[in-house]
N, C-alpha and C positions, 0 to 999 in steps of 0.2 A: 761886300766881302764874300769871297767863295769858300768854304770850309773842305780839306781835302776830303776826296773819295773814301779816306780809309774808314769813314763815320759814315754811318746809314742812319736813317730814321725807321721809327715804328711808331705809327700812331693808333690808338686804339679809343672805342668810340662805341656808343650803344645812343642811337635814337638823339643823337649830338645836335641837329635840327641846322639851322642858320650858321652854328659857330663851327661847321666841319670843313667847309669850304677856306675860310681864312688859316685854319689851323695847320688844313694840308698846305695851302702855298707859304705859309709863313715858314716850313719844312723846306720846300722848296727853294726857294728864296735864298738860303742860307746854306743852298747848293748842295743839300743833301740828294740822295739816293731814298725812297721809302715805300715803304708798305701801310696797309692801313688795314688792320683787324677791325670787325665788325662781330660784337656779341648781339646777333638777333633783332636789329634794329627791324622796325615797320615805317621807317618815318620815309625812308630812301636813299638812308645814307650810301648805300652803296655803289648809287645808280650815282651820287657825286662825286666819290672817291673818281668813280671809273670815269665819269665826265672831263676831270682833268688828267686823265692817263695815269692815274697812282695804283697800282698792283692790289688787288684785295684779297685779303682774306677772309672768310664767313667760317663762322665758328660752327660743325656741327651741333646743335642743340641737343641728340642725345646723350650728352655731357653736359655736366652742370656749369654755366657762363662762370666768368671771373675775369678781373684784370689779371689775375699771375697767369692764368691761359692763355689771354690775349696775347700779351705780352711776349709767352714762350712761343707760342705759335708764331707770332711775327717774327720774331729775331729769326725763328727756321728757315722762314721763307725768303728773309733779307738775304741771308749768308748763304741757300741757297743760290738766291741771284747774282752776289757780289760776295764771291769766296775768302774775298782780299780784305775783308771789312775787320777792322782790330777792336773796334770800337762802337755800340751802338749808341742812339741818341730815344730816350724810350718819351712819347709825349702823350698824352690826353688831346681827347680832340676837343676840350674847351679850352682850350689852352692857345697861345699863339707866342711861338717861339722867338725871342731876340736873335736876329742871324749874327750875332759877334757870340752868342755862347759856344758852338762847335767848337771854333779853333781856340779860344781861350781853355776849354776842358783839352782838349790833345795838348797844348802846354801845360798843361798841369798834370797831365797822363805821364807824356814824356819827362818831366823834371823828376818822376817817382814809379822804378817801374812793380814798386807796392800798391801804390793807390787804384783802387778796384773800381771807386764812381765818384763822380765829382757830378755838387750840384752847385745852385747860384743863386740869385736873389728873386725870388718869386713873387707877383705883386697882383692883388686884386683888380680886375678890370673896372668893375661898377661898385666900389664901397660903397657907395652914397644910394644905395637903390635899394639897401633893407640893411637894420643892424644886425641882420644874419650873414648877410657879404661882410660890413664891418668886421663882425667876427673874425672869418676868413681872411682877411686884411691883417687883423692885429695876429693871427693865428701862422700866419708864414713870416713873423719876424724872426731871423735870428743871426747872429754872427755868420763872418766866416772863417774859416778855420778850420782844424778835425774835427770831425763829426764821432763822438764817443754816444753820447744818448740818442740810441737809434729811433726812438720815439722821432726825432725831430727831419728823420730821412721820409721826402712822399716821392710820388711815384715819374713825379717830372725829373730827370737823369741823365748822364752820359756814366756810360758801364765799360770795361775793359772785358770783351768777348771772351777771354781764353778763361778769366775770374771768374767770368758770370756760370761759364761751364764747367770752371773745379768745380764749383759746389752746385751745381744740379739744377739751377735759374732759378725762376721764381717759384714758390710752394704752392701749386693748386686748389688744394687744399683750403685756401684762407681766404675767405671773402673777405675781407681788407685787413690791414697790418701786413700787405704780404714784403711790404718792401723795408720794416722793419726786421721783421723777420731774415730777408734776403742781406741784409745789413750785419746782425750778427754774424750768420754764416761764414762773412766773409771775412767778418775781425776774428773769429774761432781761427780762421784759417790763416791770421796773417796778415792780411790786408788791410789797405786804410782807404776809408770816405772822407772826402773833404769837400769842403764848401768852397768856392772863389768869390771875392767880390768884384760879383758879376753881374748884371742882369741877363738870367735866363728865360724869365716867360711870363706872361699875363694868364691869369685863370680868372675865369666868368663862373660861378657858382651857381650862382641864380637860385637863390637859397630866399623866398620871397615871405612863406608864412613859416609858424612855430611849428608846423608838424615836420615840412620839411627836415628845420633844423635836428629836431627831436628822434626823428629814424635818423638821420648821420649820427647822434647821439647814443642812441643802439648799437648802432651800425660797430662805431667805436670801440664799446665796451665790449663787444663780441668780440673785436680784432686783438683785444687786449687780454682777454681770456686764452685765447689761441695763441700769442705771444707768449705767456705769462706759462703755457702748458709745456709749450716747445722748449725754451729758451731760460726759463726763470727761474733754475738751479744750474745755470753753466754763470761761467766768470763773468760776468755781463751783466746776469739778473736782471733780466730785459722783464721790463714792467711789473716786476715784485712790489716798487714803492706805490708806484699810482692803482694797483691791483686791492692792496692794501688801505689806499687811502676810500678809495671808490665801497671797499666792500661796508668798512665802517662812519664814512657819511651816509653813503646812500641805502645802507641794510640795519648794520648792528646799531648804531646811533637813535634814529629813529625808533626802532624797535624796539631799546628800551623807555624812550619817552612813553609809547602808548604801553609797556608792558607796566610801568611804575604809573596809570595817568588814574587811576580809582584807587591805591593805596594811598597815594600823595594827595589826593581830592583836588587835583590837576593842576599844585603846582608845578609836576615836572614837564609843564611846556617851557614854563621859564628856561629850560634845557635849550630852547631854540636857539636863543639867543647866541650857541656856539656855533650855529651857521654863518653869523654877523660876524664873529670873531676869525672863523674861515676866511669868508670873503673880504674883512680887513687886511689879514695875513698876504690874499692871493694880490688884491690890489695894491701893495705897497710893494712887492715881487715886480709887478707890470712899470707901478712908477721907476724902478730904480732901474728898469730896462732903458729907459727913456721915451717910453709910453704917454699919451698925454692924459691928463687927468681923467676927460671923458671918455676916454678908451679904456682904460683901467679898472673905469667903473663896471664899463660894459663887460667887461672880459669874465671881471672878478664875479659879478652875477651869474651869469649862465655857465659859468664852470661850478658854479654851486650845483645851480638847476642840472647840470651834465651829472651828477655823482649818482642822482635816481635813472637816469636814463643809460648810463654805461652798466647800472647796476643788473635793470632788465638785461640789457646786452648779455650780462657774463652769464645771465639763468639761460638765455636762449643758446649760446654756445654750449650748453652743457648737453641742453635737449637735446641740439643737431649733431653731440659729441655720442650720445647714448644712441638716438637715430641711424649714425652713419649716415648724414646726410649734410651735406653744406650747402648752403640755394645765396646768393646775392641778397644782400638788402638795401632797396632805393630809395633815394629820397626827392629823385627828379624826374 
């Protein structure tokens, strides 16, 4: 299936290694037109891109990297090349696209000409290769339908170009949440995000030991700070609930266990046990998704453990807020 011209591709990619290659022809393939941003790779990605004739772009480095830069930069150079383009296709180079997601998003563009991005069903390449991919796995479940909790918008997309540029593209600004962020915007403005059910793409996370996991866990909770800064007094209240739930497991909770743990001559660890009741709460959430048992469990666990690590996140957002500085945080 050919998807028409009026859709470009933009892939963007930092040190993508093996999975950059499939990721640009799976673009390809699906008859798109594209470009391929590069934030400062050393691995060679460029010299790939350019191997299969795909357009590159390399990100100045005197600028601090980011997917929303990538991202803006490339759509430039796309509509640059193809003036005619109504629509971009924005992808990850771990990613490998389903060549029936284009044209199914341009019907679903043209049936509404409100709807700003449409996405689709996202699925784990390697679950079975750590319960960190698992994660990731049970983590890209969700309906399709409008997309009102922008939390659940990532960065795999088809955008309506003239939308993306009412409001200003992606926020450079935000080392991740930026496509949350970019999500509000655009319902402030009117516009709707919808999901199709669709398969749109495979993602390789390669998410192998807990640190990995643990900086995207950061990573997180800074994006949700930044969210939570922008966005979390307009109509929306984009990440006020989880901002709140994060600050009180992963800060005040705990902090009064050890503040009460020598008055009470330590029975307030027995306190813990509302961790358990958390994680009962979150896992029975997962089963009624139709999650399987063991997934549930998994899920319901390290969203626990996430509470301490978004919580660092939202202290580090404040530093890089007081700093003036944003820098990327990696976990691959």
């Amino acid at each position: 299936m050919t998807a028409p011209r009026s859709i470009v591709g933009v892939v963007i990619g930092r040190n993508e290694g093996e999975r950059l290659g499939p990721s640009l022809r799976s673009v390809e393939q699906a008859g798109l037109a594209l470009v391929y941003v590069d934030s400062g790779s050393n691995d060679g990605s460029p010299s790939v891109a350019r191997q299969l004739g795909v357009p590159v772009v390399e990100l100045d480095p005197a600028r601090p990297f980011s997917a929303a830069r990538g991202r803006n930069e490339g759509l430039d150079e796309a509509l640059r090349r193809w003036p005619g383009a109504n629509f971009v296709l924005f992808l990850d180079g771990d990613c490998i696209l389903d060549r029936g997601f284009p044209g199914a998003a341009i019907k679903a563009f043209e049936q509404d000409p409100r709807c700003a991005i449409v996405t689709g069903h996202l699925s784990e390449r390697h679950p079975e290769a750590s319960i960190y991919n698992r994660l990731c796995a049970i983590e890209w479940r969700s309906p399709p339908g409008r997309i009102q909790n922008m939390n659940a918008l990532g960065g795999i997309m088809a955008v309506r170009t003239s939308a993306f540029r009412d409001v200003g593209g992606f926020n450079e600004q935000a080392i991740a949440g930026e496509e949350p962020d970019l999500g509000v915007r655009l319902g402030l403005a009117g516009y709707l995000i919808v999901k199709i059910d669709q398969p749109m793409a495979t993602h390789d996370a390669q998410i192998l030991h807990f640190g990995q996991w643990w900086r995207r866990a950061v990573r997180a909770g800074h994006a949700l700070a930044h969210r939570y800064a922008r966005h979390g007094r307009t109509p929306f209240r984009d990440g006020q609930r989880e901002i709140r739930s994060v600050l009180f497991w992963g800060f005040l909770f705990p902090s009064l266990i050890l503040v009460l743990l020598w008055p009470s001559r330590g029975l307030s660890l027995l306190l813990l046990g509302g961790y358990a009741l958390l994680g009962r709460r979150i896992y029975r959430y997962y089963l009624g998704t139709g999650v399987p048992r063991t997934d549930a469990l998994l899920a319901a666990r390290f969203i626990v453990y996430g509470k301490f690590a978004e919580f660092l996140g939202i202290l580090r957002y404040c530093l890089n807020r007081l700093r003036g500085r944003f820098h990327i945080i990696e976990y691959k």
